[in-house]
C-alpha positions in Angstrom: 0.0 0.0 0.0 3.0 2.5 1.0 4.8 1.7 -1.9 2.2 2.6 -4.4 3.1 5.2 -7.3 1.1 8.3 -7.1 -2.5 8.3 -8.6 -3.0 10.6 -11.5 -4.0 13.8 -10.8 -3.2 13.7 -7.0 0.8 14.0 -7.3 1.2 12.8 -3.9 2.0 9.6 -2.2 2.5 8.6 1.2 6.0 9.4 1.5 5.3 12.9 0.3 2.8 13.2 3.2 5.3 11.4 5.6 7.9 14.2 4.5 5.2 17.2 4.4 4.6 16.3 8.2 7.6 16.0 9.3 8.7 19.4 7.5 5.5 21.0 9.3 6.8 19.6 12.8 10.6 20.9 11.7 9.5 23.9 10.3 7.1 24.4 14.0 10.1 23.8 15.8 12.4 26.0 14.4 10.1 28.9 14.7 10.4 28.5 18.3 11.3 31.5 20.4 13.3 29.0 22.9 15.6 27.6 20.3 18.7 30.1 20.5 20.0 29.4 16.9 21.5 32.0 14.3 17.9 32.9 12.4 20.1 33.3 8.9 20.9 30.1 9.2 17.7 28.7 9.5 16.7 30.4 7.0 18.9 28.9 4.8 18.2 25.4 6.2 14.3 26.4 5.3 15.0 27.8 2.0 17.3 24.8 0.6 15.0 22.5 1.9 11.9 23.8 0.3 13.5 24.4 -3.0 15.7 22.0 -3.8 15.9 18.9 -1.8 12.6 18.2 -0.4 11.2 18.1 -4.4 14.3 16.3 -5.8 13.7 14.0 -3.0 10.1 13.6 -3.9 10.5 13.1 -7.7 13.3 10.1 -7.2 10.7 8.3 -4.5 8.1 8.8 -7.1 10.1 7.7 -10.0 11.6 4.6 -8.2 8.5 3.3 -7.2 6.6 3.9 -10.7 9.3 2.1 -12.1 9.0 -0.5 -9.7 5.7 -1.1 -10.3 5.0 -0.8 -13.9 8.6 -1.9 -14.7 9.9 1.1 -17.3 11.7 4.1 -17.8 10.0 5.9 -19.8 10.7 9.9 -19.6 7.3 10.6 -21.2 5.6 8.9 -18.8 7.1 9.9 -15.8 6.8 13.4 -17.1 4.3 14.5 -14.2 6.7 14.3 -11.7 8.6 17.5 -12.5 4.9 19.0 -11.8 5.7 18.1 -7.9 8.6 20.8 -8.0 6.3 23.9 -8.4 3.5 22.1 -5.6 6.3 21.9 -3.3 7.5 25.5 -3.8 4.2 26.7 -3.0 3.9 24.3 0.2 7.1 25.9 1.7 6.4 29.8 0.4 3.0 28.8 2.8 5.0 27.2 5.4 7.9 30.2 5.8 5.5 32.3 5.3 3.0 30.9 8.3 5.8 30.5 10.3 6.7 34.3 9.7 3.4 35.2 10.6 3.4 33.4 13.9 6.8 35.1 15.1 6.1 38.1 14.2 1.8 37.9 16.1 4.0 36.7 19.2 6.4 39.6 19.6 
């Protein structure tokens, strides 16, 4: 069941939901007031994780478990996976940008 390629038209699989929680609970946790860590470098941290490893990450689960399933490697195919990219921007422009909003109500 876990290992199940994407539907069409939903883009997401259970490992994308696995990794959109756990970027919610990290996300949560770094927006902290407690936490006494450098806030550039969370940024950072926030911004390469949201733009480029979280989707890259997503589109090679995706691929490897269409492939595993249907057994090819077709590019044409697998050509809705680069759609993830752009979903996933827009899920971490919400996220820093929520978590923005919550720092900023608290002071």
């Amino acid at each position: 069941m876990f290992n199940e390629p994407s539907e069409p038209l939903t883009y997401f699989n259970y490992y994308d939901i696995l990794i959109l929680i756990v970027l919610v609970c990290m996300f949560s946790f770094f927006t902290n007031d407690r936490i006494k860590v450098d806030r550039i470098i969370i940024r950072v941290i926030k911004v390469a994780l949201v733009f480029l490893i979280i989707p890259i990450l997503s589109m090679g689960i995706e691929i490897q478990l269409a492939v595993n399933k249907f057994g090819i490697d077709d590019s044409f195919t697998l050509l809705y996976t680069y759609l993830k990219v752009p979903i996933w921007w827009f899920l971490g422009i919400f996220l820093i940008s929520y978590g923005s909003f919550i720092n900023n109500r608290k002071k």
